[in-house]
C-alpha positions in Angstrom: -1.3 -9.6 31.0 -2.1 -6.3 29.7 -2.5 -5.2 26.1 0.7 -3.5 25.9 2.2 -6.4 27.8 0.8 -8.9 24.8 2.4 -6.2 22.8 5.9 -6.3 23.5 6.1 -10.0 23.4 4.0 -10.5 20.0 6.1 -7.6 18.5 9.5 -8.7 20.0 9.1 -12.6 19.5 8.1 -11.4 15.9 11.6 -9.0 15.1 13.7 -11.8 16.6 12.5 -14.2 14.2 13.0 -11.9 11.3 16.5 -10.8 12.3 17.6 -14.6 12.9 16.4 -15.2 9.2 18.2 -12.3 7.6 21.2 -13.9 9.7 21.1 -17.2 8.5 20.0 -15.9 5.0 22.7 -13.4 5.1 24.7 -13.1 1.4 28.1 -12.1 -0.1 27.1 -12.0 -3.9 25.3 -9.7 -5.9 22.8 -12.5 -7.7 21.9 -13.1 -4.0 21.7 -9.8 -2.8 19.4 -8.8 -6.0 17.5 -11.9 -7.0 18.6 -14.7 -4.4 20.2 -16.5 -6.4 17.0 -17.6 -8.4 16.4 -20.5 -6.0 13.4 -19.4 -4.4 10.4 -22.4 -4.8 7.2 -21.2 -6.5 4.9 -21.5 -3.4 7.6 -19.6 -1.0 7.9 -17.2 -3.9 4.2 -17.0 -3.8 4.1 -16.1 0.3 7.1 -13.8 -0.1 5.3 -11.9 -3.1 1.8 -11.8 -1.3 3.9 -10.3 2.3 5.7 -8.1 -0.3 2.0 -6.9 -1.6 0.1 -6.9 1.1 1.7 -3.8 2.6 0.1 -1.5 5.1 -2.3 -0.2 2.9 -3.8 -3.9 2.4 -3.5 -4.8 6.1 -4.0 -1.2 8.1 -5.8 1.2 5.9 -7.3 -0.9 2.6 -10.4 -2.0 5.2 -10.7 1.2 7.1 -11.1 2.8 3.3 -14.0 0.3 2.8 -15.5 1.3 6.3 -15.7 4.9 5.3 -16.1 4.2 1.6 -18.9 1.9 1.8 -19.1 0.0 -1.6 -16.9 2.0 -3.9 -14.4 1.1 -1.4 -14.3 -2.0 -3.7 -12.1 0.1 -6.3 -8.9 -1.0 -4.0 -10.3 -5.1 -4.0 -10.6 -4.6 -7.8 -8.1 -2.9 -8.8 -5.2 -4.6 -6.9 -6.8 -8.6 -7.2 -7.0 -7.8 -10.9 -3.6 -5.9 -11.3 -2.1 -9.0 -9.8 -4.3 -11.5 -12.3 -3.0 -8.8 -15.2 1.2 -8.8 -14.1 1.2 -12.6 -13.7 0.0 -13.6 -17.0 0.6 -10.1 -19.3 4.0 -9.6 -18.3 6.0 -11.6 -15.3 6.6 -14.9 -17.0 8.3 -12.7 -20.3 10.1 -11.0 -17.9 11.4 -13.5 -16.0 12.7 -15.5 -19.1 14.9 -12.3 -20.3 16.1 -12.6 -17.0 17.3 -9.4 -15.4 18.0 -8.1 -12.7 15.8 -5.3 -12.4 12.7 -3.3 -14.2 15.2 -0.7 -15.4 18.0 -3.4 -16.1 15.1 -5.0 -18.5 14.3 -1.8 -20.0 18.0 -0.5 -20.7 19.3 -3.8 -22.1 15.6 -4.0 -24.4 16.0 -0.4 -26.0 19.8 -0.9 -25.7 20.1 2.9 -24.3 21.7 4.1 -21.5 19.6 7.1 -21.7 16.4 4.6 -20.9 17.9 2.7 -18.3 18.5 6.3 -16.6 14.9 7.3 -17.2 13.4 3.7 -15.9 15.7 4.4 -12.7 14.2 7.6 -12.2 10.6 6.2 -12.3 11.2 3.8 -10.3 12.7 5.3 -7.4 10.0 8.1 -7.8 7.3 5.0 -7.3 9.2 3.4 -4.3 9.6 6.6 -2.3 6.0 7.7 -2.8 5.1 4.1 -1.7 7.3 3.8 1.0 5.9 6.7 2.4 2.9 4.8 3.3 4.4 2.1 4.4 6.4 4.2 7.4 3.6 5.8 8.4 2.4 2.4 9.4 4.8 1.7 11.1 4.4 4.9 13.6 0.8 4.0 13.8 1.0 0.7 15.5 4.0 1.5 17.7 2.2 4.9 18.8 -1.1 2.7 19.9 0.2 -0.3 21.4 3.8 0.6 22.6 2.6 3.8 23.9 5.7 5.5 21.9 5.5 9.2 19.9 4.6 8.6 16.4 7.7 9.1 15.3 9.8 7.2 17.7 7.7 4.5 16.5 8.8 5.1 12.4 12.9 5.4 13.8 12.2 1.9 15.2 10.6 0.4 12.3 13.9 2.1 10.3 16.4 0.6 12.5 14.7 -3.1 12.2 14.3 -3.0 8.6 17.8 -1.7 7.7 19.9 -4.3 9.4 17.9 -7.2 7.7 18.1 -5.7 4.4 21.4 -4.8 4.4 22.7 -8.1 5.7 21.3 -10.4 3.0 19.3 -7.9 0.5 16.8 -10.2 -1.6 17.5 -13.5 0.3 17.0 -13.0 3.2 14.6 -10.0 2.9 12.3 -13.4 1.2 12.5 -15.8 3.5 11.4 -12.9 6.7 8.5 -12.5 3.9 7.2 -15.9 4.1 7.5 -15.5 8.1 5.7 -11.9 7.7 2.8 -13.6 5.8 2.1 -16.2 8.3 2.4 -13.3 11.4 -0.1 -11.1 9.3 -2.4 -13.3 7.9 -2.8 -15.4 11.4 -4.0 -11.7 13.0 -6.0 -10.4 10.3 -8.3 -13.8 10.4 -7.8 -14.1 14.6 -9.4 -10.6 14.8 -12.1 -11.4 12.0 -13.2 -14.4 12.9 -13.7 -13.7 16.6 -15.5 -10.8 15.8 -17.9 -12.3 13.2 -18.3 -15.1 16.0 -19.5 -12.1 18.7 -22.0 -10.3 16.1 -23.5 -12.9 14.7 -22.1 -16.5 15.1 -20.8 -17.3 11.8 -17.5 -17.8 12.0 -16.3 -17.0 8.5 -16.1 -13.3 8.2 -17.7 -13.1 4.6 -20.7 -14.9 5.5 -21.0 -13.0 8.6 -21.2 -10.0 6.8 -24.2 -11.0 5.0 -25.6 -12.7 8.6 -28.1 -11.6 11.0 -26.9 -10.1 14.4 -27.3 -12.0 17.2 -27.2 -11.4 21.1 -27.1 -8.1 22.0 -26.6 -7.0 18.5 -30.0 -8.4 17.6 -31.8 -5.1 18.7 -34.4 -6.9 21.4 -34.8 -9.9 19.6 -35.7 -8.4 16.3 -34.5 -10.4 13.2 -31.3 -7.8 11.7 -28.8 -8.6 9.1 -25.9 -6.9 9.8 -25.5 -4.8 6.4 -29.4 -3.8 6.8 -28.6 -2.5 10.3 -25.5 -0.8 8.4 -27.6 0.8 6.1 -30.4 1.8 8.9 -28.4 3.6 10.7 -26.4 5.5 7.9 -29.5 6.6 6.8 -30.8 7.9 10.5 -27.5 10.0 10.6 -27.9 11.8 7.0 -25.3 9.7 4.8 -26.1 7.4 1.8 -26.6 3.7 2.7 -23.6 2.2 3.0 -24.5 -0.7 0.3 -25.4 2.1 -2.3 -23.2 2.5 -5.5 -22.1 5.3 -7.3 -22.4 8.1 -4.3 -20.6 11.3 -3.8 -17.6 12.2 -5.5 -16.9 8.5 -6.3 -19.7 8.5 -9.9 -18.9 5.6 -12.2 -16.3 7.5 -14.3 -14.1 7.5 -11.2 -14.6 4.3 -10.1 -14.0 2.9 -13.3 -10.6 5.2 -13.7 -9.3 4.2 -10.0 -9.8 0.7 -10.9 -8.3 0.7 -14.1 -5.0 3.0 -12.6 -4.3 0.3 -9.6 -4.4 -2.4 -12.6 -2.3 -1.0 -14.5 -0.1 0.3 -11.9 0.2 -3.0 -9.8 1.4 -5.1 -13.0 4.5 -2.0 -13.2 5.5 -1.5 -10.0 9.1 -2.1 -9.7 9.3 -4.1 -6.3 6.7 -7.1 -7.2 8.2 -7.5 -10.7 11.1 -8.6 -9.0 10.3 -11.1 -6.8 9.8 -13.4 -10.2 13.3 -12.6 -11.0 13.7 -14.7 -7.5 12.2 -18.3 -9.5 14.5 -20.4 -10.8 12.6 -20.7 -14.1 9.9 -19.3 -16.2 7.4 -22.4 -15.4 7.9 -21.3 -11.5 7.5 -17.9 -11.8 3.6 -18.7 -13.6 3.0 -20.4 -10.5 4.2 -18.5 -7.9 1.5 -15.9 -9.7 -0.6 -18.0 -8.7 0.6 -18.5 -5.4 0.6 -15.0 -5.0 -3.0 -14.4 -5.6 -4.2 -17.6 -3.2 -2.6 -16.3 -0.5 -3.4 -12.9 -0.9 -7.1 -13.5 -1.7 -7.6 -14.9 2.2 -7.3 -11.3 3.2 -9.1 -9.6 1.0 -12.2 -12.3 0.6 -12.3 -11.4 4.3 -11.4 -7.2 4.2 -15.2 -6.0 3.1 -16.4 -8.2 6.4 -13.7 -6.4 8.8 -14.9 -2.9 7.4 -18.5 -3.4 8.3 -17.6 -4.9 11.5 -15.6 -1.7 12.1 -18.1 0.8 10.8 -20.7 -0.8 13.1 -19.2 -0.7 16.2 -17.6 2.7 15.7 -20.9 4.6 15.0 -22.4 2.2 17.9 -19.9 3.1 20.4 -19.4 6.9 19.5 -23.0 8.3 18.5 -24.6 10.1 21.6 -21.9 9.6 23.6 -20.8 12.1 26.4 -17.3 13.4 28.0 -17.8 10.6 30.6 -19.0 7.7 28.4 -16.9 7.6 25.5 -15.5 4.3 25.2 -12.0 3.5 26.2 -10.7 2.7 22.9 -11.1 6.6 21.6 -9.6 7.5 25.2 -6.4 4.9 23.5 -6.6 6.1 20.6 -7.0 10.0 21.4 -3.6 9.6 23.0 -2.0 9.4 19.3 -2.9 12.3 18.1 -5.0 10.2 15.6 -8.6 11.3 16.2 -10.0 14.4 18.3 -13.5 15.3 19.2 -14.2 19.4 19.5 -17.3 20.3 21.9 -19.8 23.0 20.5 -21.0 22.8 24.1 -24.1 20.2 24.2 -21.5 17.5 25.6 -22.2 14.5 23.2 -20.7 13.5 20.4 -23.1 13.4 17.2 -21.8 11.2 14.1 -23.8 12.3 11.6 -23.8 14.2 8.4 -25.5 17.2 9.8 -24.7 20.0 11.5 -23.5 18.7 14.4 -19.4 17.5 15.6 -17.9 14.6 14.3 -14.5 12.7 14.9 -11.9 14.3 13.0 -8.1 13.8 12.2 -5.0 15.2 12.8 -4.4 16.2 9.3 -1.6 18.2 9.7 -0.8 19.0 13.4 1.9 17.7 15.5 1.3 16.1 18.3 2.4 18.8 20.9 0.2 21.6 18.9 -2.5 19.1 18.7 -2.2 18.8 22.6 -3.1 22.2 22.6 -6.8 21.2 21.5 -8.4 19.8 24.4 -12.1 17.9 23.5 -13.7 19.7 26.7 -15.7 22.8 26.2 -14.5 25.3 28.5 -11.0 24.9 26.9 -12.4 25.2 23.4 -13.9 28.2 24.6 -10.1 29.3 25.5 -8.7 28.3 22.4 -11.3 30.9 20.4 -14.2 28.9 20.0 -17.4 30.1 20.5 -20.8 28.1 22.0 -22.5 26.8 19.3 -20.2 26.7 16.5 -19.5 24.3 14.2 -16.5 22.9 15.1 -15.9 20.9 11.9 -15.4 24.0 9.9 -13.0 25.5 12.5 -11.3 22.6 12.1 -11.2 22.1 8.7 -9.6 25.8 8.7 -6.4 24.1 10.3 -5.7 21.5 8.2 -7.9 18.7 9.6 -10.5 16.1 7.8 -12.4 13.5 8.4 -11.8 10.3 11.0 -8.3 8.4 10.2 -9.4 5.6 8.3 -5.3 3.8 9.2 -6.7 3.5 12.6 -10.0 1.1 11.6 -8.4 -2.1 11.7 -5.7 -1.7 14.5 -8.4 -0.3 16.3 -11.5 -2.4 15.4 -10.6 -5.5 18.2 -10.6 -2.8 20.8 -14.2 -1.7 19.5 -15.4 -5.4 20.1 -14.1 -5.8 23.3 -11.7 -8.5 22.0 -9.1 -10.2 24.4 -5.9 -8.3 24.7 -3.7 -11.1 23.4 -5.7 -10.7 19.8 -5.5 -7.0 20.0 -1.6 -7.7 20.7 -1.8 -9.8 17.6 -3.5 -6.9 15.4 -0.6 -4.8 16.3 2.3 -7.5 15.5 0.5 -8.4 11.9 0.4 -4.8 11.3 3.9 -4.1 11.3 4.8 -7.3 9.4 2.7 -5.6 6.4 4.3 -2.5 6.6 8.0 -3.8 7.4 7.9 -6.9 4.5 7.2 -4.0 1.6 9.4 -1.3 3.2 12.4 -4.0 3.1 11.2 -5.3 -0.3 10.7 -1.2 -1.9 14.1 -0.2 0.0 16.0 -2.9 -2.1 14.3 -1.3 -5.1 15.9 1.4 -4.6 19.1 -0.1 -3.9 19.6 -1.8 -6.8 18.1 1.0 -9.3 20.9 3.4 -7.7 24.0 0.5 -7.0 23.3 -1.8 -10.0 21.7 0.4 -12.6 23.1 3.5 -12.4 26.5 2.5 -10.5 27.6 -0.5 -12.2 26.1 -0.4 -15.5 26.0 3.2 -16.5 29.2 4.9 -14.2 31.2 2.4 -13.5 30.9 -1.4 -15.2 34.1 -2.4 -14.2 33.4 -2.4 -10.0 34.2 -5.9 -8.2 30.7 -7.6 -6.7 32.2 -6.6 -3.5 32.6 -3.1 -4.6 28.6 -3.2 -5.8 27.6 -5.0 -2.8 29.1 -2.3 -0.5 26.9 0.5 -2.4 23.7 -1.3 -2.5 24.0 -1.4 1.4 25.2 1.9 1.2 21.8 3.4 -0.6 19.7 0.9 1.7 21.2 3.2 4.6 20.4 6.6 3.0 16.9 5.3 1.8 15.8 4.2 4.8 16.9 7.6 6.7 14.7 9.6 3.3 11.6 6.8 4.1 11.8 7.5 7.7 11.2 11.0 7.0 8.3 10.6 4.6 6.9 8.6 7.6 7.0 11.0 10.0 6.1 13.7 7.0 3.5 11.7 5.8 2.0 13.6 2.4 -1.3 11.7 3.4 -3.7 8.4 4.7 -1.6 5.1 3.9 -3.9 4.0 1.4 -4.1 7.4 -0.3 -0.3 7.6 -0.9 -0.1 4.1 -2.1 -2.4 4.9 -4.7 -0.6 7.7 -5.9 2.6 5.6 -6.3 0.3 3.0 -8.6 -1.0 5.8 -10.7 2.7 6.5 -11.4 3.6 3.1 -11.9 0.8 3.3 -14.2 1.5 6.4 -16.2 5.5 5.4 -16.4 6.7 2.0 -16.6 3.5 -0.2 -17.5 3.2 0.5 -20.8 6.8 0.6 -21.8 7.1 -3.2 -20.7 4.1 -4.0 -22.6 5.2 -2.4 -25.7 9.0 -3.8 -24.5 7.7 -6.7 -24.6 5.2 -7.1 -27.4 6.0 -4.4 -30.0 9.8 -5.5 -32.1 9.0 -1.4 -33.9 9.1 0.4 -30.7 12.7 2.3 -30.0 14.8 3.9 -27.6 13.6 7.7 -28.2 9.1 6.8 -28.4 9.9 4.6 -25.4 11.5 7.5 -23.2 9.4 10.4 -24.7 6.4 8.3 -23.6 7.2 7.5 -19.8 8.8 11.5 -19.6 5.4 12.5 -20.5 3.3 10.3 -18.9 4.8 10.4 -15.4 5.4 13.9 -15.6 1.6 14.8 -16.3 0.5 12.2 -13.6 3.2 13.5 -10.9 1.7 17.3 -12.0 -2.0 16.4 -11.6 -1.4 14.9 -8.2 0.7 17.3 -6.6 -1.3 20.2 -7.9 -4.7 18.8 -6.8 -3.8 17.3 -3.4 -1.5 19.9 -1.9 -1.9 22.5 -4.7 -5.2 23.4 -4.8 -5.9 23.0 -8.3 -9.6 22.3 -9.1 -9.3 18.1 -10.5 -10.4 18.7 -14.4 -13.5 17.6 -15.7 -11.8 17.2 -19.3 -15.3 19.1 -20.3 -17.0 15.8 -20.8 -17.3 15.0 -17.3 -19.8 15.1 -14.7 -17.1 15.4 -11.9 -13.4 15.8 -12.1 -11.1 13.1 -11.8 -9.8 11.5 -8.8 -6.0 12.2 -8.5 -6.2 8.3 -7.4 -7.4 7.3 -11.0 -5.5 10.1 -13.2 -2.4 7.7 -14.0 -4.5 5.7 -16.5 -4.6 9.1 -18.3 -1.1 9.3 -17.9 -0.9 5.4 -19.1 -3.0 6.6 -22.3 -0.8 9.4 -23.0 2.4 7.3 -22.6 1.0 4.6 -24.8 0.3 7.5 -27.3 3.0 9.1 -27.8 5.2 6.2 -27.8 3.2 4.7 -30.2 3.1 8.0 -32.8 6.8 8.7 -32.5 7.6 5.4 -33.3 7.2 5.6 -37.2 9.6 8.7 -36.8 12.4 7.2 -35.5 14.8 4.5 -36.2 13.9 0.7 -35.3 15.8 -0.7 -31.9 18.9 -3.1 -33.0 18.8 -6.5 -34.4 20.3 -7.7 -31.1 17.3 -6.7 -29.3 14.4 -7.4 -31.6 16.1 -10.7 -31.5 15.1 -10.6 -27.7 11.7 -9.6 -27.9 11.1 -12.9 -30.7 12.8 -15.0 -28.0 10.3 -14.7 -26.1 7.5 -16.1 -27.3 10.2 -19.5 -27.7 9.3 -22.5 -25.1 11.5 -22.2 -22.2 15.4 -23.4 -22.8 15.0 -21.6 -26.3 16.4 -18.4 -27.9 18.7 -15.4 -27.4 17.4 -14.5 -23.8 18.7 -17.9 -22.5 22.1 -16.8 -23.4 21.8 -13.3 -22.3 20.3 -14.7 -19.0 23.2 -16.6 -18.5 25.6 -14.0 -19.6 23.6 -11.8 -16.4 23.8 -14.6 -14.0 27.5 -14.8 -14.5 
C-alpha cells in the first residue's frame, strides 16, 4: 500500500474514533459542557491534559526548532517541562478547590468586579487565538503532505472535524477524544524514533541513541562515529557553530534565560490547561493528575532532542551536493507544499552551508500559486530576473522568504530515513491528533470566556443552561471559522506563534492568579491596571518587532536585544509591579473574598470556597 494509501486509513480510522467518542460523550448541561461534570479520574485527567499540551508545536515543530536550534533549542524542553512542574504545584490545586469554572470566572468572583472578569476574558481569548493559530497551521501541514490536498483545504478539514466534536459534548467529550489523541500521537512519535535510532545506530531508545555511535552505513567506512560528533563535524565543514555549542548567535544567555523564564510563566497561565483541573472531582485528584500530566508528557520530550538530530543528520546528508537529478524524493514530496524551495545560481547542486552559496528556503509569505511561479531550475530563474551567479538567498529574502521550515522536520524526518510507509502514515495521523486535541481544548476556551463569562455572568445571569449551552456552541462555530483563518494566514512557524501566546499568558494572567491567590491586600483596580499594562506592552513588543520592524531593545544594559519569544517575562515583571505599587493606593477587596483566599490554605472539605464551589456546581 502506498504512503498516501497508509494515510487515509491511519487518518480516517483515527477521526472515526474521535467522533464516536464525542457521540457517546455528548452533553446537555453546562457543568458538563464546561468542566465535565468534575468526574474525570486523575490518570485520564493526566492523558487528556498531556494531549491538551502537547499541541503541534510539541509534536510538529518543538523538534524541528531543536534541529535548527541546536542546543538552545532546549529553551522550549525547559521552559514548558518546568512551567508544567510550576502550574501543578504553584497554582492548580488552589484553583481547583475555589472551584470555577473558568480562569476569568476565578478572577471576577476573587476581585468581585465585573470590570476584571471583562479584562481576564479579554486576555484570554487574546492567548487562545494567538495559540490556535499554530495549531491550524498544523493541521494544513500534514493534510498538504500526506493527503496531497492545498494547504488550506487541509485547515477547512481540520475545522470541520474539530467543530462537530466540540460542539456536541464541549469539555466531556472533547476529554475523553484527548486520552485517545495521546495514545495516537505518542504511539507515532516513539514508532518513528525508535525505528530510526534502530537504523543509525542500533540502540533502540532514542535518547541513548543520540549519544551512540553510527553504525552500518552511517559508520563512515568503518570508522568509530558517535552520532552528535558526526553532527558537529559536519556543521563545522559547512561554516555554522557546532551544533552541541551553547550560547551562539542571537540566542546569548540573557535570552535563553528570558525565553525560558516567559514559557514558565506563561504555561502555568494559560487559560486552556488551567481548566482541565476544574475537570477532577477533588483537589487531591487534581495534584495527581499534575503528575500525570508531566509522566506522560515527559515520553515525548525525553525523546524530542534524539528525533532533532536524527532529522538534522539526514537532511544535511541527503541535501548537501545534491543535483536537479539527485535530490531525494522526500524534498521532490515536500517541494509539492509549497514548504521548502531550492533557487539555482547556475552550478546545479545544492550547497547547505553558511557561505555564500544556495540553501533550502521557505515559503515565508507566498501563496502557493505565486510560489509556483518560482521554478528551482536555472533557465527559469533566469526568466524570473535572476542573474548567473547571484545569490539567491538575498533575492529571496527580498520577497518575504527565510530559512528551511522547521514544522516540516518531524512529518518529514521518516521519509529522510527511508522508513516504511505505514510509519510514515503513522507520523502524519499523530500529527493531527496534536494539533486537533489543543485546537478543541483552546476553542472551548473561547467558548466559555464569551457564553459563560461575559454572557451569563456579566449581560445576562438570568439565561436557562439550555439558553447558555446554545451560545457556547454558537461561539465554538464562529471561533473555529476565525482559527481557520489564522491557519491559512498563519502570522509565523508553529512553534514561533505558540510562544508568543505564552509570553502573553505570561505578561497577563500569571501573575494576577498568583497574587489572586496568595496576596488577601491585592484589589480589583492594581489587579486590572497590572494585566492592562503588562499584556499591552508584551502584545506591542511583539507585533512591532516581528511584523513591525522595530529594532528588539537592548534596554542599554544588554549585549543583544531581546527575543520577542522571552519579552512576556518583562511584561510579567511589569504586571507584578504595578499591581503591587497601586495596591497601598487603593481600597482592600471585600471581606467575602479575602475570606476566599484564607480558605484556601484549609485541608480539603474546609472553608468558604467549599460552599461557593457548591453554590457554582449548582
Amino acid at each position: 500500500m502506498t504512503t498516501q494509501g497508509w494515510t487515509l486509513l491511519f487518518v480516517g480510522a483515527s477521526f472515526a474514533l474521535y467522533l464516536g467518542i464525542a457521540w457517546i460523550a455528548r452533553v446537555r448541561d453546562t457543568r458538563g459542557f464546561y468542566v465535565a461534570g468534575r468526574g474525570v479520574p486523575a490518570p485520564a485527567n493526566g492523558m487528556a491534559t498531556a494531549a491538551d499540551w502537547m499541541s503541534a508545536s510539541s509534536f510538529i515543530s518543538m523538534a524541528g526548532l531543536i534541529s535548527f536550534m541546536g542546543y538552545a533549542g532546549g529553551v522550549y524542553l525547559m521552559g514548558w517541562t518546568g512551567g508544567f512542574v510550576l502550574l501543578a504545584l504553584l497554582l492548580a490545586p488552589y484553583l481547583r478547590k475555589f472551584g470555577h469554572f473558568t480562569v476569568p470566572d476565578f478572577v471576577g468572583d476573587r476581585f468581585d468586579s465585573r470590570a476584571a472578569r471583562v479584562v481576564a476574558v479579554v486576555c484570554a481569548l487574546f492567548i487562545s487565538f494567538v495559540y490556535v493559530a499554530g495549531q491550524m497551521r498544523g493541521v494544513g501541514v500534514v493534510f498538504s503532505r500526506f493527503i496531497g490536498v492545498d494547504i488550506n483545504v487541509g485547515v477547512v478539514i481540520g475545522m470541520a472535524i474539530v467543530f462537530v466534536y466540540a460542539t456536541l459534548g464541549g469539555m466531556k467529550s472533547i476529554t475523553w477524544t484527548q486520552v485517545a489523541q495521546y495514545w495516537v500521537l505518542i504511539t507515532a512519535f516513539l514508532v518513528a524514533a525508535v525505528a530510526i535510532a534502530i537504523k543509525l545506530t542500533g540502540v533502540p531508545l532514542p535518547s541513548l541513541a543520540m549519544g551512540s555511535e553510527l553504525t552500518g552505513e552511517h559508520a563512515g567506512g568503518g570508522q568509530a562515529a558517535y552520532l552528535l560528533e558526526r553532527l558537529n563535524q559536519i556543521h563545522t565543514d559547512l561554516g555554522f557553530a557546532e551544533y552541541t555549542a551553547t550560547f551562539t548567535g542571537s540566542w546569548d544567555k540573557v535570552n535563553v534565560l528570558l525565553v525560558t523564564l516567559a514559557l514558565m510563566a506563561g504555561t502555568a497561565g494559560l487559560p486552556h490547561v488551567i481548566v482541565r483541573f476544574y475537570t477532577v472531582p477533588s483537589v487531591r485528584a487534581a495534584r495527581w493528575s499534575g503528575f500525570w500530566a508531566l509522566f506522560f508528557i515527559s515520553i515525548l520530550y525525553l525523546n524530542a532532542p534524539a528525533t532533532a538530530a536524527f532529522a538534522r543528520y539526514f537532511m544535511i546528508d541527503s541535501l548537501n551536493g545534491a543535483t536537479e537529478e539527485s535530490l531525494p524524493q522526500w524534498f521532490e514530496n515536500w517541494e509539492q507544499t509549497g514548504l521548502v524551495l531550492w533557487v539555482d545560481d547556475g552550478d546545479g547542486q545544492v550547497r547547505y552551508s553558511n557561505g555564500d552559496d544556495n540553501e533550502i528556503f521557505r515559503n515565508g509569505s507566498l501563496s502557493p500559486a505565486e510560489l509556483g511561479a518560482i521554478q528551482r531550475s536555472h533557465e527559469q530563474w533566469l526568466a524570473s530576473g535572476g542573474a548567473r551567479g547571484e545569490d539567491g538567498r538575498e533575492t529571496l529574502r527580498a520577497m518575504g522568504l527565510s530559512g528551511p521550515d522547521q514544522d516540516i522536520i518531524v512529518l518529514a524526518t521518516p521519509e529522510m530515513a527511508e522508513l516504511a510507509s505505514w510509519i510514515i502514515a503513522l507520523i502524519a495521523a499523530g500529527g493531527l491528533a496534536a494539533a486537533l486535541s489543543t485546537a478543541s481544548g483552546l476553542l472551548l476556551v473561547i467558548s466559555s470566556g464569551v457564553a459563560h463569562d461575559l454572557y451569563y455572568r456579566v449581560l445576562k445571569p438570568e439565561a436557562t443552561d439550555k439558553q447558555r449551552l446554545l451560545v457556547g456552541r454558537a461561539v465554538i462555530g464562529v471561533a473555529v471559522v476565525v482559527a481557520g483563518i489564522f491557519g491559512i494566514y498563519p502570522p509565523g512557524f508553529v512553534s514561533q506563534v505558540v510562544a508568543f501566546a505564552f509570553g502573553l499568558a505570561a505578561a497577563s494572567l500569571f501573575p494576577v492568579l498568583v497574587l489572586g491567590i496568595f496576596s488577601k491586600r491585592v484589589g480589583t483596580v492594581p489587579a486590572v491596571a497590572g494585566m492592562l499594562v503588562g499584556i499591552g506592552f508584551t502584545a506591542f513588543y511583539i507585533v512591532a518587532s516581528v511584523y513591525g520592524g522595530m529594532e528588539p531593545w537592548t534596554f542599554g544594559i544588554l549585549e543583544r536585544g531581546i527575543n520577542p519569544q522571552g519579552i512576556g517575562v518583562v511584561g510579567m515583571l511589569l504586571n507584578f509591579g504595578v499591581t503591587l505599587a497601586l495596591t497601598p493606593l487603593f481600597a482592600p477587596p471585600s471581606a467575602a473574598s479575602q475570606a476566599m483566599v484564607e480558605s484556601v490554605r484549609e485541608p480539603e472539605g474546609f472553608g468558604p470556597a467549599v460552599r461557593i464551589e457548591q453554590a457554582v456546581d449548582h
